[in-house]
Kinemage of the C-alpha trace (Angstrom):
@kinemage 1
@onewidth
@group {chain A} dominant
@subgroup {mainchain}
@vectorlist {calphas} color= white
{ca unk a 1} P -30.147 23.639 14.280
{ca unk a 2} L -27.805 23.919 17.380
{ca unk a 3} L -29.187 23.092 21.165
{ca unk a 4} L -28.234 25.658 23.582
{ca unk a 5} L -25.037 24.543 24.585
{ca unk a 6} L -24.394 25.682 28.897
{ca unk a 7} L -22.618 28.284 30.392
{ca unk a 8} L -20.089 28.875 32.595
{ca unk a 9} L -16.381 29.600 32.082
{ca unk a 10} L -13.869 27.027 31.741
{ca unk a 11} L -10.125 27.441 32.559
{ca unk a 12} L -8.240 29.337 29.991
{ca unk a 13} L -5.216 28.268 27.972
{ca unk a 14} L -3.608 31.210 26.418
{ca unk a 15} L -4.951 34.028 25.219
{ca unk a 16} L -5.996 33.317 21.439
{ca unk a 17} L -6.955 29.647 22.899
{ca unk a 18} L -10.424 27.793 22.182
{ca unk a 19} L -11.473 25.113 24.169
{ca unk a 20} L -14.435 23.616 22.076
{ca unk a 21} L -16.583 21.606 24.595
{ca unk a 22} L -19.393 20.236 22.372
{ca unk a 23} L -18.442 19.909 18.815
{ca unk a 24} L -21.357 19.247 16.102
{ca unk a 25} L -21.124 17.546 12.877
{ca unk a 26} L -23.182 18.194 9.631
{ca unk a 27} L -22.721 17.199 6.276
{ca unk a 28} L -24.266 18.786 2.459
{ca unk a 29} L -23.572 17.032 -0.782
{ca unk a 30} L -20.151 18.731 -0.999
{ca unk a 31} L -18.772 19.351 2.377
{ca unk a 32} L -19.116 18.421 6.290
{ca unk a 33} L -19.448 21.392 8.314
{ca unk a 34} L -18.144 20.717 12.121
{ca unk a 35} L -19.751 23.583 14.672
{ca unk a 36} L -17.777 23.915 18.446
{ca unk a 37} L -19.131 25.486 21.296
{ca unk a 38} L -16.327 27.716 23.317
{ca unk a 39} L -17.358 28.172 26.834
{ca unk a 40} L -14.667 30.428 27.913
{ca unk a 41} L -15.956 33.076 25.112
{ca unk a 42} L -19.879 32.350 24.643
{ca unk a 43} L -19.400 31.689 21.245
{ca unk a 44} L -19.329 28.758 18.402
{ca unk a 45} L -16.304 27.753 15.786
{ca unk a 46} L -17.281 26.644 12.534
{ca unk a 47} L -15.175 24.463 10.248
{ca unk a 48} L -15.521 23.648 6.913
{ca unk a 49} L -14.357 20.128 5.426
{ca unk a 50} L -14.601 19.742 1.657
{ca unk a 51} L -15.885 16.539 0.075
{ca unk a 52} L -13.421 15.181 -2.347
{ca unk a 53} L -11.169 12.518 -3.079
{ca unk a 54} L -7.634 13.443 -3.247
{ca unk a 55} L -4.351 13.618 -1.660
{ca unk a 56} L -4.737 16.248 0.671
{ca unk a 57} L -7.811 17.235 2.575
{ca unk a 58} L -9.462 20.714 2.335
{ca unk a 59} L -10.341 22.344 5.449
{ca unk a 60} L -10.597 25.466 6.470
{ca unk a 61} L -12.450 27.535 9.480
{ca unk a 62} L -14.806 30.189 9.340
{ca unk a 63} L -12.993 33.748 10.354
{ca unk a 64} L -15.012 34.352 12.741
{ca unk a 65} L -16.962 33.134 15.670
{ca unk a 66} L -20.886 32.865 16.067
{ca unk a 67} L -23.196 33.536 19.176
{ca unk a 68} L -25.847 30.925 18.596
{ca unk a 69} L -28.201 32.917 16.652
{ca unk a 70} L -25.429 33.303 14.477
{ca unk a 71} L -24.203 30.334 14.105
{ca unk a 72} L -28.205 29.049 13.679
{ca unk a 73} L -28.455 31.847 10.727
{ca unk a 74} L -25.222 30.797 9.062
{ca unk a 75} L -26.612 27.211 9.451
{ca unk a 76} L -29.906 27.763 7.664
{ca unk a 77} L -27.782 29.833 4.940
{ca unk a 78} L -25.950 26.502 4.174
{ca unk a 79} L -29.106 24.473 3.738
{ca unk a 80} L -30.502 26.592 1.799
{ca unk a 81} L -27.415 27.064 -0.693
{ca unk a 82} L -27.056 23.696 -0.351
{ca unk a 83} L -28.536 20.678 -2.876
{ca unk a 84} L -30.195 18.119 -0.842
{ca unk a 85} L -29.922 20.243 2.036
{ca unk a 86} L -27.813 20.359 5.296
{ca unk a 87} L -27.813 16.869 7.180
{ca unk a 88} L -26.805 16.545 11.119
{ca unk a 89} L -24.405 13.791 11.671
{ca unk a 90} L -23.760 13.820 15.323
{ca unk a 91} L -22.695 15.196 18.453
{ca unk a 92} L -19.071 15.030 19.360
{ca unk a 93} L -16.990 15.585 22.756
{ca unk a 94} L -13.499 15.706 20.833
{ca unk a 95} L -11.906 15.096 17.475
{ca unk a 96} L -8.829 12.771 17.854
{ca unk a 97} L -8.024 13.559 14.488
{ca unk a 98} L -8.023 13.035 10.223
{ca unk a 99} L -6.928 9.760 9.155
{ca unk a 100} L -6.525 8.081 5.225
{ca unk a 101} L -5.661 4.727 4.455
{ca unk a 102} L -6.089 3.998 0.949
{ca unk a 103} L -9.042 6.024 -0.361
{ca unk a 104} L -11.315 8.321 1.553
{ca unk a 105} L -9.953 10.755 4.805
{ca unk a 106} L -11.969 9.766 8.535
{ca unk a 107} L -12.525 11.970 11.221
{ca unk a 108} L -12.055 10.348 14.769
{ca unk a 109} L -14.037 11.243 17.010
{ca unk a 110} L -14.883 11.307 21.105
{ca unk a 111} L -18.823 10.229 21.721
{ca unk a 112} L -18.719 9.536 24.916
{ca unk a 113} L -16.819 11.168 27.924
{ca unk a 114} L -16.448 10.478 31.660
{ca unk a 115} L -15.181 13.060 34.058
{ca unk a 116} L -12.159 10.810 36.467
{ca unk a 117} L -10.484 14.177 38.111
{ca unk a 118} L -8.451 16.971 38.269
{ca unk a 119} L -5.227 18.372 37.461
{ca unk a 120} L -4.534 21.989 39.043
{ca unk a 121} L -8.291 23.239 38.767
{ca unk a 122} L -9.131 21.318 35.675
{ca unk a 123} L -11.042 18.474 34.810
{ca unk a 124} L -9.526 15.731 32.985
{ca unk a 125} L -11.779 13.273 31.059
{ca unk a 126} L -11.719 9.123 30.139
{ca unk a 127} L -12.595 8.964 26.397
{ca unk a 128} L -15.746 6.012 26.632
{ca unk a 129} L -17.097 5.927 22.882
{ca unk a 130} L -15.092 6.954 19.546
{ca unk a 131} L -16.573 6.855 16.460
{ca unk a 132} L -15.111 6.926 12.719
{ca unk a 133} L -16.734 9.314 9.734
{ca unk a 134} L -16.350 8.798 6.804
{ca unk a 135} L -15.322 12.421 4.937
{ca unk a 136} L -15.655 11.173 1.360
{ca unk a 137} L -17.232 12.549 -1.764
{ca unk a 138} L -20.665 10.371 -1.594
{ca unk a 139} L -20.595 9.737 -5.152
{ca unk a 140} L -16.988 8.117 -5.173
{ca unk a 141} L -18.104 6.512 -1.577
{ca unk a 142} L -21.368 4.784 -2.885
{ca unk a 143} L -20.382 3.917 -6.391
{ca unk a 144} L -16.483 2.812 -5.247
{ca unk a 145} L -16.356 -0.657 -3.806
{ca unk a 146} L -14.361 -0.788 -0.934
{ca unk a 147} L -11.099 -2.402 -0.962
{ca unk a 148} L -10.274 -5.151 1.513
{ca unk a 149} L -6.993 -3.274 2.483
{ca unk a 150} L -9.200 0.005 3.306
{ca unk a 151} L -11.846 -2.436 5.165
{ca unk a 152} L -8.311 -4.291 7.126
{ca unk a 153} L -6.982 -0.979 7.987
{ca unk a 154} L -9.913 0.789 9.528
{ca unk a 155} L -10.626 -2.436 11.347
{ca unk a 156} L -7.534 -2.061 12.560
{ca unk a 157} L -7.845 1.181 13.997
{ca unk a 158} L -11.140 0.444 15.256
{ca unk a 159} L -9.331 -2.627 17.400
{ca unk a 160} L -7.118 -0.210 19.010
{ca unk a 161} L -9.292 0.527 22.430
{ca unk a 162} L -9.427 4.120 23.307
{ca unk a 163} L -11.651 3.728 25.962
{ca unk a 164} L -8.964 2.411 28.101
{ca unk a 165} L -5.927 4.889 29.123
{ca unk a 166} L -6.730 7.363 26.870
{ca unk a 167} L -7.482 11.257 28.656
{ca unk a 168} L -8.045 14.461 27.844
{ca unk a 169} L -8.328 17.979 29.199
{ca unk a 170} L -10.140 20.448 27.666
{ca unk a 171} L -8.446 23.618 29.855
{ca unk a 172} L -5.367 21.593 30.817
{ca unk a 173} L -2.422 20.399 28.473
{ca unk a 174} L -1.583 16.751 29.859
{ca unk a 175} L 1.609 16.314 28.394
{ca unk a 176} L 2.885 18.983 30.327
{ca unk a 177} L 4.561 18.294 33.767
{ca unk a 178} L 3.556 19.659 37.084
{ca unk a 179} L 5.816 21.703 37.338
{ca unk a 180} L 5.666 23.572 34.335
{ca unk a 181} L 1.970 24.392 35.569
């Protein structure tokens, strides 16, 4: 299910902070499921997106937080329950965030990182690759044909280059200053 993800012990940011370094994306019939590894604490998130078309997007995360075996068990739980099974989608470095245009919510997402420095101890990443999934229902997504407006807007977005002047920390919060550091 999972790869061992490394070790190691990244900066901290308060206490009740996760840094998710490696963040993995699966999908069922009704739901995507989004696994992230926490190197400061040995142990894996798990989210839970729900399927649907409709104004507000279900999401919620698992209470608690899985060793790898754990998190491999709960995995194999969910394909099982699942009809048609439980799909991997892809690896991810960071989620940017949940967008909707017109019909369907997107997840945007970091695939490809490059390590330019440091701030105080902590390194401080170029975003190189972002991609854009697709979160909904795959009945209403297959049998819905897309509107031009939908197809304009995520064009749009997809023009905007994030692989230029965009950075991010996962130990450090950039939009602090120095000096409150």
């Amino acid at each position: 299910m999972v790869a061992e993800a490394g070790g190691g012990q990244a900066g901290g940011g308060g206490p009740g902070t996760a840094h998710l370094s490696r963040i993995y994306i699966y999908h069922t019939r009704h739901a995507f499921f989004i696994a992230g590894y926490c190197r400061s604490r040995c142990r894996y998130a798990l989210i839970k997106i729900v399927r649907q078309d409709g104004p507000e997007l279900q999401a919620s995360e698992y209470p608690y937080s899985y060793t790898l075996k754990e998190l491999n068990g709960m995995l194999r739980q969910i394909q099982f329950a699942s009809q048609g099974g439980l799909q991997y989608v892809t690896k991810a470095y960071g989620i940017i965030g949940c967008i909707r245009f017109t019909s369907a919510y997107y997840l945007l997402i970091v695939t490809k990182k490059a390590h330019v420095g440091a701030i105080c101890g902590h390194k401080v990443y170029a975003v190189r690759g972002v991609a854009l999934v697709t979160l909904g229902a795959p009945a209403a997504v297959a049998q819905q044909p897309e509107s031009h407006i939908e197809k304009r807007y995520r064009r749009l977005l997809m023009a905007v280059d994030l692989t230029k002047n965009f950075y991010f920390s996962l130990t450090y919060h950039l939009a602090a200053s120095l000096q409150a550091s």
